[in-house]
SEROVEX-511700 format. One record per residue: x, y, z of N, C-alpha, C, CB in turn. Coordinates in steps of 0.02 Angstrom, whole numbers, plus 50000, padded with zeros to 5 digits. Glycine has a CB too. Example, Ala and Ser with C-alpha at 12.3 -4.5 7.8 and 13.67 -1.06 7.14 Angstrom:
<atoms>
506604971650390506154977550390506604983550390505654977650452
506424988850354506844994750357506455000250394507044997050286
</atoms>
This chain:
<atoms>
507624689752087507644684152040506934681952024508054678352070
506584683551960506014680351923506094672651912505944683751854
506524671551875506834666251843507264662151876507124668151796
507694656251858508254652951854508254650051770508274647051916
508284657151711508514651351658509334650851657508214653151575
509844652651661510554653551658510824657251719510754657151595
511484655751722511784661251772511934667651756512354659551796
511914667451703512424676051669511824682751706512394677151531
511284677251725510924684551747510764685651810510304685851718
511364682851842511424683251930512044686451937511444675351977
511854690152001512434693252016512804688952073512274700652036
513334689352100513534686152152513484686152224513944686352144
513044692252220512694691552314511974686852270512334703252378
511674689152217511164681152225511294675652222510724679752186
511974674452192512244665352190512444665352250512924662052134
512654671052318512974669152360512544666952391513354672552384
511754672252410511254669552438510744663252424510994673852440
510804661152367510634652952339511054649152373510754651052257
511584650952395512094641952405511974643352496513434641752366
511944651852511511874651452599510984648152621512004662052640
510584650852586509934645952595510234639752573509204647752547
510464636652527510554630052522510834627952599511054628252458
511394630452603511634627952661511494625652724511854630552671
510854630752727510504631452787510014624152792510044639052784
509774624852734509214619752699509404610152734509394620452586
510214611752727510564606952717510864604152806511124609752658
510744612152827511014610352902510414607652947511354617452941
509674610152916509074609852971508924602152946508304616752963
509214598252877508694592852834509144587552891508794591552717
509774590152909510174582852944509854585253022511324582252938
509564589653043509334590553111508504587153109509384599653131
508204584053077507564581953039507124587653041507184575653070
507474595852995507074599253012507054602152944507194602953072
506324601152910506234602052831505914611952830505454594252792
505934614252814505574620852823504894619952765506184628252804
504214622652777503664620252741503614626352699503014617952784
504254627952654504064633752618503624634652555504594636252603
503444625952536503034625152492502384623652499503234621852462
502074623852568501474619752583500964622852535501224619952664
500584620452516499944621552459500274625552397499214626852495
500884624452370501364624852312501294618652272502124625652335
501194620352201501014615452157501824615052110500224618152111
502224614152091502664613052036502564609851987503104611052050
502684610451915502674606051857503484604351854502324609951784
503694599351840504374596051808504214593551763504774591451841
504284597351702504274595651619504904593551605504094601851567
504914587851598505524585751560505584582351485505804581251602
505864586251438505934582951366506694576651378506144591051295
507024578551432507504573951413507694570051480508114577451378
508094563651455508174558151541508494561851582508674550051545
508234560151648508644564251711508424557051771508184574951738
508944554351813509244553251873509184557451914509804552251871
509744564051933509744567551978509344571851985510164569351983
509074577851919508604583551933508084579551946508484589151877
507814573051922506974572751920507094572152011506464564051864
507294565252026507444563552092507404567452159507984561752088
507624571752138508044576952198507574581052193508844580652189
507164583752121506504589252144505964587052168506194593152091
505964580352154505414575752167505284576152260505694567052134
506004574552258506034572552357505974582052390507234567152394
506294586452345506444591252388505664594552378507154595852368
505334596352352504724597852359504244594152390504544598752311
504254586052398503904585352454504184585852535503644579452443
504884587052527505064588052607504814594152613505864587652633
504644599852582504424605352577503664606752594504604606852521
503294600452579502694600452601502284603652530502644604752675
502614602952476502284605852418502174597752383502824612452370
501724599552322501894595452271502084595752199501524592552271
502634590752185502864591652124502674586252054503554591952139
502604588851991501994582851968502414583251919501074583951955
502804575651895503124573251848502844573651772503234567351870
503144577451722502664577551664503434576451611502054586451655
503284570351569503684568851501503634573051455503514563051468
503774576951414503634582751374503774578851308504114589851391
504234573651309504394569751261503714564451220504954565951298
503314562251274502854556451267502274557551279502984551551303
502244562351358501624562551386500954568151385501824561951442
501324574351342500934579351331500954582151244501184584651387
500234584951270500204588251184500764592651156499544593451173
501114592151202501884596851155502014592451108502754598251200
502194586151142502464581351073502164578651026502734576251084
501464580151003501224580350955501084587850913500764576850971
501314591050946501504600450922501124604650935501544602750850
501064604350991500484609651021501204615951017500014606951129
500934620351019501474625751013501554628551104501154633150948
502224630451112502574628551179502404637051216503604625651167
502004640651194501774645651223500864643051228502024652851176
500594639051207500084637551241500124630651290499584637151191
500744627751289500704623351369500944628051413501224615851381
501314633351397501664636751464500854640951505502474644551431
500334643351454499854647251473499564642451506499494650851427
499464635051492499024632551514499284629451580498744628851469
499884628951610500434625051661500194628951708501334625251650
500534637951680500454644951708499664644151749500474651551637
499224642951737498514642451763498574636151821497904640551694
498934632351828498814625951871499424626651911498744618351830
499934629251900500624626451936500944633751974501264622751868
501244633552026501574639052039502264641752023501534639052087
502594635851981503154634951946503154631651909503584633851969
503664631451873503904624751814504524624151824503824625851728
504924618651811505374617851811505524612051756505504617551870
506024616051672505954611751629506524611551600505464612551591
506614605851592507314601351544507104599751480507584593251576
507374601551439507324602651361507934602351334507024609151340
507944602051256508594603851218508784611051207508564600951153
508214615551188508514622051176508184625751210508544624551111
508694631651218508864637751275508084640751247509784644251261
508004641551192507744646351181506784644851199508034648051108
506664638151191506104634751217505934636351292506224627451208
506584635851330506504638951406506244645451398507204639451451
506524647851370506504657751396505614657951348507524666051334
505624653451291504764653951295504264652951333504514651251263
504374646451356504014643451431503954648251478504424637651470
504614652751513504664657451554504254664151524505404658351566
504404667551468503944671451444503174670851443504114671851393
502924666651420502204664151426501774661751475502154660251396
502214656751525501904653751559501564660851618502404647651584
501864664551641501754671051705501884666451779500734675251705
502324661051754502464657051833503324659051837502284645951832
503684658351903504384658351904504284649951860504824659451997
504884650851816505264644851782506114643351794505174646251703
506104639651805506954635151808507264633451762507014628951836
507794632951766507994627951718508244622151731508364629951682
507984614851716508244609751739508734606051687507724605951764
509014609351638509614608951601509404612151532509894601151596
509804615251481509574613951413510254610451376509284621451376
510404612451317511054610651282511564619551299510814608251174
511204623851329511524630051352511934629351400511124634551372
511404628651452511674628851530511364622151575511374636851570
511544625051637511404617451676511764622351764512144607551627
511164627051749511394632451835511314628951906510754640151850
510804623151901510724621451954511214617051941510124619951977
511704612451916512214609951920512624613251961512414608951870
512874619351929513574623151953513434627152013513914628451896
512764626752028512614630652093512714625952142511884633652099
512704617652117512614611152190513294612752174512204600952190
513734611452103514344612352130514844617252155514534610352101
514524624352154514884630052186514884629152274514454637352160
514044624952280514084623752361514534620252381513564620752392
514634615652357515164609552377515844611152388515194604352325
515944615652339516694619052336516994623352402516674624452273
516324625652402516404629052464516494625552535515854632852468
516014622552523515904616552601516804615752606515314605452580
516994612252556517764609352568518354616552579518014603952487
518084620052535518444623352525518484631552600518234624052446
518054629952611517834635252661517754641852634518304635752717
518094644552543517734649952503517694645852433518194657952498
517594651852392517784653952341518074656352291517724654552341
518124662052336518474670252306519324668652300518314678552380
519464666652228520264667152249520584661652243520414669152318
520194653752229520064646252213520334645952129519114643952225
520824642652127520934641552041520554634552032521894640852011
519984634951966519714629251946519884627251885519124629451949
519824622351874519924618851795519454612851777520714615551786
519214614151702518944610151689519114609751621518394610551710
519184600451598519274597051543518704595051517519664592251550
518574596651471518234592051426517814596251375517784586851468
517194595851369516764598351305516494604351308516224594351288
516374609451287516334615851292515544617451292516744619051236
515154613451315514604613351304514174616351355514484607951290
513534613151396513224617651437513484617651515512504616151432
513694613151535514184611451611514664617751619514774603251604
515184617951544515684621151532515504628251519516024618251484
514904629651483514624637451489514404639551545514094639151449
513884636051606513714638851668514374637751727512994635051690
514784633551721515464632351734515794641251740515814626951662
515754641351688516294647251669515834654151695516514647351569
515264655451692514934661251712514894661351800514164661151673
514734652551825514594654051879515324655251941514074648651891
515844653051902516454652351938516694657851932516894647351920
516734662151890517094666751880516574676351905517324664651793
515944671951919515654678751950515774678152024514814679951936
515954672652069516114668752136516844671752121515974658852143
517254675352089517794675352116518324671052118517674676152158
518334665252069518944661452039519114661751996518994656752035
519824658351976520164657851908519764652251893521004656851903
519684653551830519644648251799520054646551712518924648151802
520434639451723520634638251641520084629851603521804635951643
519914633151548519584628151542520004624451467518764630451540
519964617951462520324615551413519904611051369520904612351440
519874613051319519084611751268519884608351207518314623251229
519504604251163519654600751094519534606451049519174593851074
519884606650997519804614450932518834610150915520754614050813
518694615850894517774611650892517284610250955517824603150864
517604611750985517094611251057517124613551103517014606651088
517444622451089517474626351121516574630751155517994629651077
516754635451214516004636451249515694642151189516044640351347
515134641651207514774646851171515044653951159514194647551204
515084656251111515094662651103514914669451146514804662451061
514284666951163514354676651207514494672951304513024684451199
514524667251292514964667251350515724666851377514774663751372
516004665451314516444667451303516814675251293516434664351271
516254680751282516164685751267516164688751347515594686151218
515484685851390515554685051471516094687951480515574677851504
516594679751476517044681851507517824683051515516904680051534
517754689151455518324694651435518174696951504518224700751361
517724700351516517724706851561518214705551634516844708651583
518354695151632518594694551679519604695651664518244687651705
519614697951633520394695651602520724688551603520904699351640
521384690551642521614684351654521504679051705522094685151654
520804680151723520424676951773520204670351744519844681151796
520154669951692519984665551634520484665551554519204668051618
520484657251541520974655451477520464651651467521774652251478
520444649751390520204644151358520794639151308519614647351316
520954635551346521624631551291521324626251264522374628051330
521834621551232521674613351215522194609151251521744611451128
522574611551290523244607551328522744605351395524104613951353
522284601851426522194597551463522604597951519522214592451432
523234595951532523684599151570523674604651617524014600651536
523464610551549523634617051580522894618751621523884623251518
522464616851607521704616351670521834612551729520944612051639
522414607851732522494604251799523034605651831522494597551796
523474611451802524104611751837523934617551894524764613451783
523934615951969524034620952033523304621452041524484628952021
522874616352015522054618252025521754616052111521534612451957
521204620052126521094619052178520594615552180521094623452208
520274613552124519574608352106519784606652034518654612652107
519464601651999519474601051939518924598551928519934598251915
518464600651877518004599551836518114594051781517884605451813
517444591551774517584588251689516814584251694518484581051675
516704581851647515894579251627515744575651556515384586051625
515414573251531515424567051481515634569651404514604563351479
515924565851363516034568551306515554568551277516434566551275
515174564451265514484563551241513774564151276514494557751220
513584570451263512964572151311512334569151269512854581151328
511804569251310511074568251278510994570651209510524572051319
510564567151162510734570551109511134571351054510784573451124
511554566851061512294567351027512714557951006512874572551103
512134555651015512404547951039512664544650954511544541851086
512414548350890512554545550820513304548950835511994548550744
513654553750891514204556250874514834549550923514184565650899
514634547550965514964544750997515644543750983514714540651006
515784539250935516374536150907516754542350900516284531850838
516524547250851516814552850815517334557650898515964558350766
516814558250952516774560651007517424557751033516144559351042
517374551651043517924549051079518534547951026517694542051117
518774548350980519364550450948519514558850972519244549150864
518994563250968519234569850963519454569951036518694575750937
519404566851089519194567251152519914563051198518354563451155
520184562251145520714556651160521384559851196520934552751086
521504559551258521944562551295521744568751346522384564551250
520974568751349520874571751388520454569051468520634575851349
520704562951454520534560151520520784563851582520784553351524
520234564151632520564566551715520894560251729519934568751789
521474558751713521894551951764522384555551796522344544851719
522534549351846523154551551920523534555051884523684545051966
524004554251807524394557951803524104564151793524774556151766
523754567051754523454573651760523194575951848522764573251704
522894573451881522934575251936523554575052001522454572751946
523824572551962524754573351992524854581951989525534568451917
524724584451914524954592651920524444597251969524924596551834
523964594251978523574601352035523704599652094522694602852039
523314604152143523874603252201523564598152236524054610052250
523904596552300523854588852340523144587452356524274588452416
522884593952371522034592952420521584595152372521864598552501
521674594452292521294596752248520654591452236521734598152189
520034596352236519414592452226519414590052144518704597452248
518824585952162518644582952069517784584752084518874570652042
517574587152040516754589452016516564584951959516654598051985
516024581151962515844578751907515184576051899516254574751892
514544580451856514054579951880513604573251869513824585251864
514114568151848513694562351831513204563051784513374560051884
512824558251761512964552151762513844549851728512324549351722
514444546551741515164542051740515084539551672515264535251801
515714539451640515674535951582516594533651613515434541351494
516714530651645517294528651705517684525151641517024522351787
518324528751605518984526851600518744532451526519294516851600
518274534651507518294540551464518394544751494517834542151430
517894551851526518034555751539518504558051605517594557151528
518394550751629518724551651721518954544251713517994553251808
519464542851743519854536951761519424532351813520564539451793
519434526651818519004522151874519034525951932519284514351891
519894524751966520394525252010520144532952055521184525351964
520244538251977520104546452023519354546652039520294554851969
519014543452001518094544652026518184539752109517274538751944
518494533452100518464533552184518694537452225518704529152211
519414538352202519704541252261519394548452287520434542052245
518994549552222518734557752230517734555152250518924564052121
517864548952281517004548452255516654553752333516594536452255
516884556252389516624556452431516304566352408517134553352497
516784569452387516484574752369516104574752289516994579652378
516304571152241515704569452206515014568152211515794566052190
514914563352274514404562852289513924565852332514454559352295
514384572652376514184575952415513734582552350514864577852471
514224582752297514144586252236513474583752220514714585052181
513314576252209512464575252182512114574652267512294565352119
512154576152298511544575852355511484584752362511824570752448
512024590852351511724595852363511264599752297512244599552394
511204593652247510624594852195510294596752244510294589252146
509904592052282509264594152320509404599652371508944587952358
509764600552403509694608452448509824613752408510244609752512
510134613152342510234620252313509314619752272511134620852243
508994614552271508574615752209507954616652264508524608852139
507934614952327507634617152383507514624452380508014615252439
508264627252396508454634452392508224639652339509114634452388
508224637352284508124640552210507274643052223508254633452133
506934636752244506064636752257505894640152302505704630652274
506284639952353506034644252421506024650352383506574644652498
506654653052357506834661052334506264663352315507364662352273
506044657752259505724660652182504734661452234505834651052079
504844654152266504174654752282503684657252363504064648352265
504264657352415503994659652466504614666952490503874652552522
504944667852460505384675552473505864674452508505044681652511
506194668652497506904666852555507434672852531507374657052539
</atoms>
Protein backbone atom coordinates (compact mmCIF):
# COMPACT_ATOMS: atom_id res chain seq x y z
CA UNK A 1 0.00 0.00 0.00
CA UNK A 2 1.53 3.53 -1.40
CA UNK A 3 -1.57 5.29 -0.76
CA UNK A 4 -4.96 5.33 1.17
CA UNK A 5 -6.96 7.31 -1.61
CA UNK A 6 -10.19 4.78 -1.79
CA UNK A 7 -10.77 1.22 -0.98
CA UNK A 8 -11.38 -0.32 -4.43
CA UNK A 9 -7.60 -0.60 -4.38
CA UNK A 10 -7.20 -2.88 -1.39
CA UNK A 11 -7.42 -6.20 -1.30
CA UNK A 12 -8.84 -7.92 1.75
CA UNK A 13 -5.80 -9.38 3.51
CA UNK A 14 -4.76 -5.42 3.40
CA UNK A 15 -8.12 -4.18 4.95
CA UNK A 16 -7.77 -7.26 7.11
CA UNK A 17 -4.29 -6.24 8.15
CA UNK A 18 -5.34 -2.36 8.74
CA UNK A 19 -8.21 -3.23 11.22
CA UNK A 20 -5.63 -6.27 12.99
CA UNK A 21 -2.87 -3.35 13.53
CA UNK A 22 -5.74 -1.20 14.48
CA UNK A 23 -6.68 -3.59 16.93
CA UNK A 24 -3.58 -4.12 18.36
CA UNK A 25 -3.05 -0.25 18.45
CA UNK A 26 -6.21 -0.27 20.43
CA UNK A 27 -5.32 -3.14 22.86
CA UNK A 28 -1.61 -1.67 23.88
CA UNK A 29 -3.40 2.40 23.93
CA UNK A 30 -5.86 0.92 26.98
CA UNK A 31 -2.61 -0.90 28.51
CA UNK A 32 -0.88 2.92 28.42
CA UNK A 33 1.16 1.49 25.77
CA UNK A 34 1.44 3.95 22.58
CA UNK A 35 4.03 2.32 20.03
CA UNK A 36 6.56 5.36 18.75
CA UNK A 37 6.10 4.45 15.14
CA UNK A 38 6.18 8.02 14.26
CA UNK A 39 9.01 9.50 16.28
CA UNK A 40 10.80 12.24 14.07
CA UNK A 41 7.61 11.79 11.45
CA UNK A 42 6.29 15.02 10.26
CA UNK A 43 2.44 14.77 8.79
CA UNK A 44 0.54 17.55 6.94
CA UNK A 45 -3.49 17.48 7.55
CA UNK A 46 -4.74 19.64 4.70
CA UNK A 47 -8.09 20.16 5.12
CA UNK A 48 -10.43 22.10 2.51
CA UNK A 49 -13.43 21.05 4.48
CA UNK A 50 -14.90 21.03 8.50
CA UNK A 51 -13.94 17.94 10.34
CA UNK A 52 -14.65 17.01 14.26
CA UNK A 53 -13.53 13.49 14.07
CA UNK A 54 -10.66 13.14 11.28
CA UNK A 55 -8.92 16.48 12.38
CA UNK A 56 -9.18 15.37 16.23
CA UNK A 57 -8.29 11.85 16.17
CA UNK A 58 -5.12 12.52 13.68
CA UNK A 59 -4.25 15.23 15.72
CA UNK A 60 -4.12 12.97 19.07
CA UNK A 61 -3.05 9.77 17.17
CA UNK A 62 0.14 11.11 15.80
CA UNK A 63 1.19 12.64 18.83
CA UNK A 64 0.59 9.42 20.88
CA UNK A 65 2.85 8.18 18.18
CA UNK A 66 5.53 10.48 19.09
CA UNK A 67 5.30 12.13 15.56
CA UNK A 68 4.00 15.46 14.62
CA UNK A 69 1.00 16.42 12.88
CA UNK A 70 0.58 20.15 11.57
CA UNK A 71 -2.97 21.40 11.02
CA UNK A 72 -3.21 23.29 7.62
CA UNK A 73 -6.83 25.01 6.28
CA UNK A 74 -6.55 24.57 2.54
CA UNK A 75 -9.71 26.61 2.52
CA UNK A 76 -8.20 29.97 4.23
CA UNK A 77 -4.76 29.29 5.21
CA UNK A 78 -2.64 28.44 2.19
CA UNK A 79 -1.77 29.64 -1.24
CA UNK A 80 -4.09 26.97 -2.70
CA UNK A 81 -6.92 29.20 -1.97
CA UNK A 82 -5.81 31.92 -3.70
CA UNK A 83 -4.87 29.36 -6.77
CA UNK A 84 -1.68 28.25 -6.47
CA UNK A 85 -2.09 25.15 -8.60
CA UNK A 86 -2.46 21.84 -6.36
CA UNK A 87 0.60 20.03 -7.92
CA UNK A 88 2.89 22.77 -6.69
CA UNK A 89 1.62 22.59 -2.87
CA UNK A 90 1.84 18.78 -3.08
CA UNK A 91 5.77 19.32 -4.37
CA UNK A 92 6.26 21.71 -1.90
CA UNK A 93 4.37 19.61 1.38
CA UNK A 94 6.32 16.50 -0.44
CA UNK A 95 9.77 18.39 0.63
CA UNK A 96 8.70 19.07 4.42
CA UNK A 97 6.21 16.33 5.43
CA UNK A 98 6.40 12.57 5.45
CA UNK A 99 2.75 12.32 4.63
CA UNK A 100 -0.31 14.22 3.94
CA UNK A 101 -3.35 13.53 4.86
CA UNK A 102 -6.15 15.59 2.87
CA UNK A 103 -9.91 16.32 2.96
CA UNK A 104 -11.16 18.06 -0.02
CA UNK A 105 -14.23 18.00 -2.30
CA UNK A 106 -12.93 16.17 -5.29
CA UNK A 107 -11.49 12.70 -5.75
CA UNK A 108 -9.61 13.81 -8.34
CA UNK A 109 -7.57 16.75 -6.40
CA UNK A 110 -6.48 13.78 -4.01
CA UNK A 111 -5.02 11.44 -6.57
CA UNK A 112 -3.18 14.90 -7.72
CA UNK A 113 -1.78 15.68 -4.33
CA UNK A 114 -0.81 11.85 -4.20
CA UNK A 115 0.73 11.98 -7.71
CA UNK A 116 2.90 15.03 -7.14
CA UNK A 117 3.53 15.31 -3.78
CA UNK A 118 6.26 11.71 -3.75
CA UNK A 119 4.88 11.40 0.03
CA UNK A 120 2.31 8.37 1.04
CA UNK A 121 -1.17 10.44 0.94
CA UNK A 122 -4.58 9.56 2.67
CA UNK A 123 -7.57 10.30 2.27
CA UNK A 124 -9.33 12.16 4.93
CA UNK A 125 -12.70 12.21 2.99
CA UNK A 126 -13.60 13.57 -0.54
CA UNK A 127 -17.31 13.75 -2.07
CA UNK A 128 -15.99 9.96 -3.44
CA UNK A 129 -15.03 8.10 -0.55
CA UNK A 130 -14.44 8.33 3.14
CA UNK A 131 -12.01 4.74 3.66
CA UNK A 132 -10.93 5.66 6.86
CA UNK A 133 -14.59 5.87 7.89
CA UNK A 134 -15.55 2.31 6.77
CA UNK A 135 -12.30 0.94 7.91
CA UNK A 136 -13.18 2.46 11.90
CA UNK A 137 -16.41 1.03 10.91
CA UNK A 138 -15.44 -2.46 9.53
CA UNK A 139 -13.34 -2.60 12.99
CA UNK A 140 -16.17 -2.11 15.10
CA UNK A 141 -18.26 -4.59 13.33
CA UNK A 142 -16.01 -6.92 14.01
CA UNK A 143 -15.19 -6.19 17.68
CA UNK A 144 -19.12 -6.95 18.20
CA UNK A 145 -19.42 -9.07 15.77
CA UNK A 146 -16.43 -11.36 16.32
CA UNK A 147 -16.23 -11.51 12.00
CA UNK A 148 -17.18 -10.40 8.99
CA UNK A 149 -17.25 -12.91 6.41
CA UNK A 150 -20.90 -13.88 6.02
CA UNK A 151 -22.56 -10.56 8.13
CA UNK A 152 -25.66 -9.11 6.13
CA UNK A 153 -25.34 -5.18 6.18
CA UNK A 154 -27.66 -2.47 5.21
CA UNK A 155 -27.52 0.84 4.65
CA UNK A 156 -30.22 3.71 4.09
CA UNK A 157 -29.76 6.73 2.90
CA UNK A 158 -27.69 8.80 0.14
CA UNK A 159 -25.62 7.14 -2.31
CA UNK A 160 -22.85 9.24 -1.90
CA UNK A 161 -19.22 8.82 -0.47
CA UNK A 162 -20.04 6.74 3.05
CA UNK A 163 -22.34 4.65 0.66
CA UNK A 164 -19.55 4.15 -2.14
CA UNK A 165 -16.60 3.11 0.39
CA UNK A 166 -19.56 1.32 2.31
CA UNK A 167 -20.21 -0.84 -0.54
CA UNK A 168 -16.46 -1.61 -1.74
CA UNK A 169 -15.25 -2.05 1.72
CA UNK A 170 -18.06 -4.49 2.96
CA UNK A 171 -18.37 -6.47 0.24
CA UNK A 172 -14.47 -7.18 -0.28
CA UNK A 173 -14.68 -8.33 3.88
CA UNK A 174 -17.10 -10.83 2.81
CA UNK A 175 -20.72 -9.48 3.46
CA UNK A 176 -24.02 -8.99 1.98
CA UNK A 177 -24.75 -6.03 1.49
CA UNK A 178 -28.39 -4.16 0.40
CA UNK A 179 -28.20 -0.65 0.11
CA UNK A 180 -31.41 1.51 -0.22
CA UNK A 181 -30.73 4.89 -2.02
CA UNK A 182 -33.87 7.51 -3.26
CA UNK A 183 -34.18 7.27 -7.48
CA UNK A 184 -31.32 10.28 -7.86
CA UNK A 185 -29.00 9.36 -5.29
CA UNK A 186 -27.93 6.31 -6.23
CA UNK A 187 -23.70 5.28 -5.63
CA UNK A 188 -21.36 6.10 -8.21
CA UNK A 189 -21.11 4.41 -11.27
CA UNK A 190 -17.96 2.30 -11.50
CA UNK A 191 -18.69 1.36 -8.06
CA UNK A 192 -21.50 0.18 -8.74
CA UNK A 193 -19.79 -1.50 -11.66
CA UNK A 194 -17.32 -2.86 -8.46
CA UNK A 195 -19.81 -4.48 -7.42
CA UNK A 196 -21.42 -6.78 -10.10
CA UNK A 197 -18.50 -9.03 -9.75
CA UNK A 198 -20.09 -9.64 -6.32
CA UNK A 199 -23.56 -10.95 -7.55
CA UNK A 200 -26.14 -11.36 -5.26
CA UNK A 201 -23.90 -10.34 -2.54
CA UNK A 202 -25.11 -6.92 -3.24
CA UNK A 203 -28.75 -5.06 -4.31
CA UNK A 204 -29.27 -1.50 -4.72
CA UNK A 205 -33.16 -0.72 -4.07
CA UNK A 206 -35.31 2.38 -2.91
CA UNK A 207 -37.57 0.23 -0.35
CA UNK A 208 -35.64 1.28 2.95
CA UNK A 209 -37.20 -1.71 4.46
CA UNK A 210 -35.58 -4.07 2.34
CA UNK A 211 -31.75 -2.80 3.69
CA UNK A 212 -33.11 -3.45 7.27
CA UNK A 213 -34.90 -6.58 6.98
CA UNK A 214 -32.60 -9.76 8.80
CA UNK A 215 -29.56 -7.15 8.93
CA UNK A 216 -26.77 -7.80 11.12
CA UNK A 217 -25.64 -3.97 11.31
CA UNK A 218 -27.30 -1.17 9.68
CA UNK A 219 -25.73 1.71 8.22
CA UNK A 220 -27.03 5.19 7.39
CA UNK A 221 -25.43 8.88 7.49
CA UNK A 222 -26.71 12.50 6.79
CA UNK A 223 -28.89 13.47 3.95
CA UNK A 224 -27.21 16.52 3.50
CA UNK A 225 -23.44 16.35 3.41
CA UNK A 226 -20.85 19.27 3.30
CA UNK A 227 -21.34 21.11 0.40
CA UNK A 228 -24.82 20.66 -0.38
CA UNK A 229 -26.50 22.95 2.30
CA UNK A 230 -28.55 25.38 -0.76
CA UNK A 231 -30.05 21.60 -1.21
CA UNK A 232 -31.35 20.97 2.19
CA UNK A 233 -35.07 21.49 1.97
CA UNK A 234 -35.11 19.80 -1.56
CA UNK A 235 -32.99 16.80 0.39
CA UNK A 236 -35.33 16.30 3.05
CA UNK A 237 -38.58 15.91 0.94
CA UNK A 238 -36.67 13.36 -1.34
CA UNK A 239 -35.41 11.77 1.89
CA UNK A 240 -38.75 11.39 3.46
CA UNK A 241 -39.33 7.85 4.83
CA UNK A 242 -36.10 6.87 5.03
CA UNK A 243 -35.51 7.37 8.53
CA UNK A 244 -33.61 4.46 10.71
CA UNK A 245 -36.67 4.38 13.39
CA UNK A 246 -37.64 1.41 15.90
CA UNK A 247 -40.04 0.44 13.35
CA UNK A 248 -37.51 -0.12 10.63
CA UNK A 249 -35.21 -1.60 13.10
CA UNK A 250 -38.00 -3.94 14.30
CA UNK A 251 -37.28 -5.92 10.73
CA UNK A 252 -33.42 -6.74 11.32
CA UNK A 253 -32.54 -9.05 13.63
CA UNK A 254 -32.64 -8.61 17.61
CA UNK A 255 -28.69 -7.97 18.23
CA UNK A 256 -28.41 -5.85 15.07
CA UNK A 257 -25.79 -2.99 15.19
CA UNK A 258 -26.45 0.73 13.94
CA UNK A 259 -23.14 2.54 12.21
CA UNK A 260 -23.31 6.07 11.85
CA UNK A 261 -20.42 8.16 11.20
CA UNK A 262 -21.63 11.36 12.69
CA UNK A 263 -21.76 14.21 12.88
CA UNK A 264 -26.42 13.33 13.95
CA UNK A 265 -28.93 15.22 12.33
CA UNK A 266 -31.33 13.10 15.23
CA UNK A 267 -35.07 12.57 13.95
CA UNK A 268 -33.80 12.98 10.07
CA UNK A 269 -31.57 10.49 9.25
CA UNK A 270 -31.71 8.37 12.62
CA UNK A 271 -34.50 8.60 15.16
CA UNK A 272 -33.47 10.29 18.74
CA UNK A 273 -34.53 6.92 20.51
CA UNK A 274 -32.21 4.35 17.98
CA UNK A 275 -28.99 6.78 18.16
CA UNK A 276 -29.35 6.15 22.03
CA UNK A 277 -30.22 2.99 22.28
CA UNK A 278 -27.48 2.23 19.66
CA UNK A 279 -25.17 5.08 21.15
CA UNK A 280 -22.58 2.62 22.80
CA UNK A 281 -21.30 1.05 19.50
CA UNK A 282 -21.63 4.30 17.64
CA UNK A 283 -19.40 5.71 19.69
CA UNK A 284 -17.03 2.94 19.94
CA UNK A 285 -17.44 3.51 15.87
CA UNK A 286 -15.94 7.37 16.37
CA UNK A 287 -13.07 6.49 18.90
CA UNK A 288 -11.67 3.61 16.48
CA UNK A 289 -11.17 6.70 13.95
CA UNK A 290 -8.03 6.98 15.90
CA UNK A 291 -6.63 3.31 16.06
CA UNK A 292 -7.56 2.61 12.51
CA UNK A 293 -5.92 6.10 11.39
CA UNK A 294 -2.96 5.14 13.85
CA UNK A 295 -2.84 1.89 11.81
CA UNK A 296 -3.13 3.37 8.22
CA UNK A 297 0.35 5.64 9.32
CA UNK A 298 2.22 2.97 10.88
CA UNK A 299 1.61 0.82 7.43
CA UNK A 300 2.31 3.68 5.09
CA UNK A 301 5.16 5.12 7.32
CA UNK A 302 7.22 2.76 9.51
CA UNK A 303 6.26 -0.92 7.64
CA UNK A 304 3.60 -2.31 10.09
Amino acid sequence: MKHLLKLSGLSAEEIGHILDVAAEFKRLHRQGIDPQDLRGKAVALLFGKNSTRTRTSLEVGIHQMGGLGTYLNAGTELQIARGEPIQDTARVLGRYYDAIVYRTFKQSDLEALAHWSGVPVISGMTDYAHPLQVLADLLTVREYKGRLEGLRAGFVGDGYNMANSLIVGCLTMGMTLVAACPKGYRPAADVLFFAKQFGDRFRLVTDPDEAARDADVLFTDVWTSMGMERETERRRRDFAGYTLDSARMALAKPDCLVQHPLPAHRGEEIAEDVLEAHAAEIFDEAENRLHVEKAVLAILLAGR
